[in-house]
Backbone as numpy.savetxt, mean C-alpha at the origin, in Angstrom:
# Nx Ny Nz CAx CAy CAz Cx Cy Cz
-15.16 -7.24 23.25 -15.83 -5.96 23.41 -15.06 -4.94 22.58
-15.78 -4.42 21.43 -14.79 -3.35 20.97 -15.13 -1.91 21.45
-14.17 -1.00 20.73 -13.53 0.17 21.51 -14.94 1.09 20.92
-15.10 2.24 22.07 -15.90 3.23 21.84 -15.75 4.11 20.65
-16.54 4.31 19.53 -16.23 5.80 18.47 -15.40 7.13 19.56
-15.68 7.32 20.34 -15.00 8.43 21.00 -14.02 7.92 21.80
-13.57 6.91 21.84 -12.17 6.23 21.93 -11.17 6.62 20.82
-11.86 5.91 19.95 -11.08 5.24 18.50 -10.70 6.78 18.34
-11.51 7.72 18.29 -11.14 8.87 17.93 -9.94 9.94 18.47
-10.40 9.33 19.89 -9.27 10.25 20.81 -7.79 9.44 20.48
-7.64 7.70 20.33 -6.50 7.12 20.28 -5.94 7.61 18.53
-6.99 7.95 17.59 -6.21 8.49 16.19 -5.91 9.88 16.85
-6.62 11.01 17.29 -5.94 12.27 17.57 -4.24 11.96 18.31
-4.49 10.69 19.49 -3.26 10.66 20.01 -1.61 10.29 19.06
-2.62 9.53 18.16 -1.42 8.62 16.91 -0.99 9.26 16.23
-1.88 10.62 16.15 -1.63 12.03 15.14 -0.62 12.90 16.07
-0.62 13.06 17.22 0.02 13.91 18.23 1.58 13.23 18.21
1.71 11.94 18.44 2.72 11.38 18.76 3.52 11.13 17.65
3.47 10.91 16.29 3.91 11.20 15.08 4.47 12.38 15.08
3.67 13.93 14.88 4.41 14.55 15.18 5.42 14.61 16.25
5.47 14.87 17.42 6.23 14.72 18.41 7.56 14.21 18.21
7.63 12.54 17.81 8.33 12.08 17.36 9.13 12.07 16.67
8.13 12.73 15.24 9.54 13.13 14.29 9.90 14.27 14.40
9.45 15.83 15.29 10.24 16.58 15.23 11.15 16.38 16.18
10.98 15.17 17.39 12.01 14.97 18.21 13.56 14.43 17.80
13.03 13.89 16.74 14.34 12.56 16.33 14.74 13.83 15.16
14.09 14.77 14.94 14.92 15.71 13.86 15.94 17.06 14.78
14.75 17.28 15.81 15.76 18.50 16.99 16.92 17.80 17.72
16.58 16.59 18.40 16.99 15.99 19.60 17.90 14.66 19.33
18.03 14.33 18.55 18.63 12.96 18.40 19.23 12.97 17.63
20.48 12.86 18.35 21.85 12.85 17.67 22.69 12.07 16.83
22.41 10.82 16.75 22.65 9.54 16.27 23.18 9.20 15.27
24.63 9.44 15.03 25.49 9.30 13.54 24.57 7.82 12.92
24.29 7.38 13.27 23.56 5.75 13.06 22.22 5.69 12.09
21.34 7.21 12.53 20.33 7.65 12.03 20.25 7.95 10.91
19.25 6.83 9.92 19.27 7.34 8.26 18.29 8.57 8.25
18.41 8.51 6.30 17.14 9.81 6.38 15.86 8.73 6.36
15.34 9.62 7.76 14.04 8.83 8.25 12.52 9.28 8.28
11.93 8.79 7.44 10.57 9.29 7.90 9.25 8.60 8.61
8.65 9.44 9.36 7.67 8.44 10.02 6.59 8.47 9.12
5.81 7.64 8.71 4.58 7.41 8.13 3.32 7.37 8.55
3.19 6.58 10.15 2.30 6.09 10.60 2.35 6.04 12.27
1.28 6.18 12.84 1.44 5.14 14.39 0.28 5.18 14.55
-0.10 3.86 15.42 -1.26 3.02 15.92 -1.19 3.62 17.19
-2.12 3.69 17.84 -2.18 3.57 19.52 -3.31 2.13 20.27
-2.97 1.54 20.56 -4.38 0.87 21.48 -5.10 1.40 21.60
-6.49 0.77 21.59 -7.90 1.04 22.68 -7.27 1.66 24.13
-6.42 1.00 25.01 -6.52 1.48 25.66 -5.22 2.43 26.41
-4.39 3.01 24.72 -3.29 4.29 25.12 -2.47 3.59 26.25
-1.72 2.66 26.38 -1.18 2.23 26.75 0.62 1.49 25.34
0.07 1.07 24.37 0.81 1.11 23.58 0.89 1.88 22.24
1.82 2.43 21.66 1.85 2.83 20.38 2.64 2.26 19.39
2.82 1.71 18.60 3.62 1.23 17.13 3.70 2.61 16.17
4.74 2.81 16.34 5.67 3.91 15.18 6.16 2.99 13.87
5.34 3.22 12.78 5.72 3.08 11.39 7.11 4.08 10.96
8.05 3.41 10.07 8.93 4.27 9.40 9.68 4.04 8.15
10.10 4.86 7.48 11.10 4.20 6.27 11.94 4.92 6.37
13.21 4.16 5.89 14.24 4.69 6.14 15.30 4.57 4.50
15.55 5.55 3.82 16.10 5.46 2.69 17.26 5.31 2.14
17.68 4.48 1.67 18.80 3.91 1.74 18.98 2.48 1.85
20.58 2.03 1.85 21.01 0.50 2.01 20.47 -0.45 3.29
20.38 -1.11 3.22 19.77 -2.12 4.10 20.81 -2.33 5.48
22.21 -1.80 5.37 22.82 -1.42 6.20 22.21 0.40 7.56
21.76 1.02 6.48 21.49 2.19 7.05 19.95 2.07 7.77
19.41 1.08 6.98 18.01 0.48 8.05 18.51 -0.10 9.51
19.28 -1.11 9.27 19.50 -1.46 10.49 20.58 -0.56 11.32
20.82 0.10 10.65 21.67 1.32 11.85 20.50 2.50 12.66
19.78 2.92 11.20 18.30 3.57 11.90 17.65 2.80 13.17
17.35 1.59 12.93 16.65 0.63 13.91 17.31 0.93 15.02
18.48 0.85 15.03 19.35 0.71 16.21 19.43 1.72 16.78
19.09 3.17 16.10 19.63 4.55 16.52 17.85 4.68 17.61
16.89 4.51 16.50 15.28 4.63 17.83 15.75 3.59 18.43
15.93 2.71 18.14 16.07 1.45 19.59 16.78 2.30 21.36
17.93 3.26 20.82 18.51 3.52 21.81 17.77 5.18 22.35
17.18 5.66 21.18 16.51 6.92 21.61 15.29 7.02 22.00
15.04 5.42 22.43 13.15 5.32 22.76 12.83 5.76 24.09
13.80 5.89 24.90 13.55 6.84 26.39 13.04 7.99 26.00
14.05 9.02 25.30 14.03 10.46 25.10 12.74 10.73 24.60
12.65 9.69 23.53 10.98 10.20 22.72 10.11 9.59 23.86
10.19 8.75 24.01 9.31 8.14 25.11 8.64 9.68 26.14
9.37 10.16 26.35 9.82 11.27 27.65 9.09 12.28 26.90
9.60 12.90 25.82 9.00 13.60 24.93 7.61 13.66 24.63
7.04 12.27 24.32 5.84 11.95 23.88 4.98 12.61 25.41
5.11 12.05 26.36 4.61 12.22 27.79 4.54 13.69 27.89
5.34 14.57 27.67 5.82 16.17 28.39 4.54 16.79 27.01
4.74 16.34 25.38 4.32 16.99 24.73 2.90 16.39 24.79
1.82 15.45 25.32 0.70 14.65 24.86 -0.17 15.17 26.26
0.74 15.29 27.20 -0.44 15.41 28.46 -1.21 14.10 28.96
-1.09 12.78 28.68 -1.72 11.69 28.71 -1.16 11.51 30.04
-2.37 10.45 30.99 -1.61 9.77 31.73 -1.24 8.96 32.20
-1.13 8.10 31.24 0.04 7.16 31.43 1.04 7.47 29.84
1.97 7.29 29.71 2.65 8.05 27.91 2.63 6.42 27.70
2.32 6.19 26.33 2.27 5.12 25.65 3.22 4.29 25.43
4.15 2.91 25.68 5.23 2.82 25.35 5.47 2.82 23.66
6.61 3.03 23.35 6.75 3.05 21.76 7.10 1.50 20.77
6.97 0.96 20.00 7.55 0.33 19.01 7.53 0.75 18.31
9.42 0.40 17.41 9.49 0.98 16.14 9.27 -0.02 15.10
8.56 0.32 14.01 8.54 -1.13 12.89 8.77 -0.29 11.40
9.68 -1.09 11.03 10.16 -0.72 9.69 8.92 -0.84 8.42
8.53 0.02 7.91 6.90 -0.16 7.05 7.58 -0.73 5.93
6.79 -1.53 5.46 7.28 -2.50 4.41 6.14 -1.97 2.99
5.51 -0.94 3.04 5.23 -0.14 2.01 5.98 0.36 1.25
7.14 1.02 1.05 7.97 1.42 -0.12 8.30 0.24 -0.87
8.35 -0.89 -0.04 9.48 -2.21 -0.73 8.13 -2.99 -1.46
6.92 -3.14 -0.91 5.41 -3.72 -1.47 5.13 -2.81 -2.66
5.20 -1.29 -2.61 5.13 -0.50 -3.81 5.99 -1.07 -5.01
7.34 -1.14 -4.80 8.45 -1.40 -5.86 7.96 -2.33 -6.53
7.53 -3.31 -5.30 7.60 -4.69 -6.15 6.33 -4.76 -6.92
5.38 -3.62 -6.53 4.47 -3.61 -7.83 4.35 -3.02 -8.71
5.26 -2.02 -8.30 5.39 -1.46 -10.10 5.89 -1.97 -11.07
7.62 -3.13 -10.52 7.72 -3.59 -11.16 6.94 -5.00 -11.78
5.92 -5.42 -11.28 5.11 -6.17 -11.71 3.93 -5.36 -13.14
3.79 -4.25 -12.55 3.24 -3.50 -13.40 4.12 -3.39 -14.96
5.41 -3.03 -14.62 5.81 -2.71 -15.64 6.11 -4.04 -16.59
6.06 -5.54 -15.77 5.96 -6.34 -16.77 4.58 -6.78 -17.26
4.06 -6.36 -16.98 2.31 -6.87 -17.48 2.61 -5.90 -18.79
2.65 -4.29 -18.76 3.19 -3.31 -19.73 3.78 -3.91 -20.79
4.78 -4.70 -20.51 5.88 -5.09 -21.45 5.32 -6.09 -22.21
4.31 -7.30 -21.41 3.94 -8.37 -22.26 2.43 -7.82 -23.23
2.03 -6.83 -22.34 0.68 -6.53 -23.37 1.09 -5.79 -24.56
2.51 -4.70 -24.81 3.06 -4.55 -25.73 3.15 -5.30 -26.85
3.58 -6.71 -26.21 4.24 -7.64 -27.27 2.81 -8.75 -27.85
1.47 -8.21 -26.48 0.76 -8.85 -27.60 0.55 -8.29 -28.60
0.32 -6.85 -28.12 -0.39 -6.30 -29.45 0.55 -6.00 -30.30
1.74 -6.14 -30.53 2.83 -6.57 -31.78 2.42 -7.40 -32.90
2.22 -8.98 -31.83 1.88 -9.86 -32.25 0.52 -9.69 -32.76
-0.34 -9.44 -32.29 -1.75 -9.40 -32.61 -1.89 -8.34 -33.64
-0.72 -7.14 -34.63 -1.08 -6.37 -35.71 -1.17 -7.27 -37.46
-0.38 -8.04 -37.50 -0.87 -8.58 -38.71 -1.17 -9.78 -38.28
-2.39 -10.40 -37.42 -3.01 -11.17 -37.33 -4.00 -11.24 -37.92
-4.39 -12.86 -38.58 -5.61 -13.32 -39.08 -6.43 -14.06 -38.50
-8.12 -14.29 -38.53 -8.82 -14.82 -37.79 -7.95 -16.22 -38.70
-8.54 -17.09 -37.87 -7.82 -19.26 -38.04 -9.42 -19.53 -38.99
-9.98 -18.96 -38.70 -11.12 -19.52 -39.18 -11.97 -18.44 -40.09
-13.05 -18.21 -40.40 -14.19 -17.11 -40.83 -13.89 -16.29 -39.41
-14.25 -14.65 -40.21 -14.22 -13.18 -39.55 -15.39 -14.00 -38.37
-16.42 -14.27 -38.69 -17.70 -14.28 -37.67 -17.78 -15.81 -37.17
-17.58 -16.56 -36.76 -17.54 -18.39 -36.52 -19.23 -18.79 -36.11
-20.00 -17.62 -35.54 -21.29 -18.10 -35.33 -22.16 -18.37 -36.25
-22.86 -19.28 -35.84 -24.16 -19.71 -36.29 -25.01 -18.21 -36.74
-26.03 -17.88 -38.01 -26.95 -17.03 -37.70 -28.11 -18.03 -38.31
-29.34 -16.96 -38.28 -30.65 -17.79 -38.23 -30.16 -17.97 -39.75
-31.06 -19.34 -40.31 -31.17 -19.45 -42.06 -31.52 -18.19 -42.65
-31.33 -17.88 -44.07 -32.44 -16.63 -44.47 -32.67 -17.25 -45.38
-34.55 -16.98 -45.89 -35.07 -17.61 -46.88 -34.58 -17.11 -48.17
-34.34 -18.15 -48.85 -33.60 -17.55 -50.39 -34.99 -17.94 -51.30
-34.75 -17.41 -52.47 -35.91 -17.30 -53.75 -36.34 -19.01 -53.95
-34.77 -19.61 -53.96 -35.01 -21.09 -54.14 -36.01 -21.25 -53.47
-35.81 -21.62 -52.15 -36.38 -22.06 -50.82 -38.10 -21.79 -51.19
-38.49 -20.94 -51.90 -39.74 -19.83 -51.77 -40.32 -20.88 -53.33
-40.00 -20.71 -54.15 -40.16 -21.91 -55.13 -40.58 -23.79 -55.11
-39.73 -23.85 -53.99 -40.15 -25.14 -53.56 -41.31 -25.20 -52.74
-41.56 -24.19 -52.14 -42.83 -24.20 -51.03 -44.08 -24.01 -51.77
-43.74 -23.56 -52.95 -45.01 -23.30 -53.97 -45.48 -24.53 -54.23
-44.28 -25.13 -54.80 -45.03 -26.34 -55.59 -45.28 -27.43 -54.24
-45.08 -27.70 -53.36 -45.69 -28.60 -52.30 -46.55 -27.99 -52.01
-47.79 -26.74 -52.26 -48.40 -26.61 -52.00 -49.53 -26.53 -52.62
């Protein structure tokens, strides 16, 4: 059974509410030497506002991710608490945090991009003093009648 349009709608207003909330909480309220520079991107809520998934990136070494992780891991009461006091809902959603794997999916396509760049460069290097292998045109066209051709048809006739 899926979720009502005026569900879906109220659970994005809520995903929109709790984002904010969140990150101005973890920017006023949370103290956490552990905490990289963090931004939230995203959050889901259920059909039925009972759970939310908090998207985030966190910039920096792969050390300072998992210190971030660790810093919401231990501040998920406070926001938790937060989310509830600032949303008015009733029941407050519990939180998960998930590290968005969008900045690192971006990289890896630009740099894919930038080698497609690099090899179409080098065709068209290659491809400036290139010659056709064969004739400019390789197709077939129709015969065209020549004068000869027009001479012989005379006399068989």
């Amino acid at each position: 059974m899926g979720v009502s349009p005026g569900a879906a709608a109220r659970a994005r207003k809520l995903a929109d509410r709790i984002k904010v909330v969140v990150a101005e909480t973890i920017e006023m309220r949370v103290k956490d030497p552990r905490l990289g520079f963090l931004t939230i991107t995203d959050v889901r809520v259920t059909g039925d506002f009972r759970d939310a998934t908090v998207f985030y990136t966190v910039y920096g070494s792969d050390e300072e991710r998992i210190g971030t992780a660790a810093a919401l891991e231990s501040a998920k009461g406070v926001l938790r608490s937060e989310v509830g006091k600032q949303t008015g809902v009733r029941h407050t959603p519990s939180l998960t945090f998930i590290l968005d794997a969008l900045p690192d999916t971006s990289k890896s396509i630009e740099d894919l991009l930038a080698k497609a760049a690099l090899a179409d460069a080098e065709l068209h290097k290659q491809a400036d003093g290139a010659q056709y292998a064969g004739e400019a045109d390789p197709y077939r066209k129709p015969r065209e009648d020549d004068e000869d051709d027009e001479s012989e048809d005379d006399e068989t006739a």
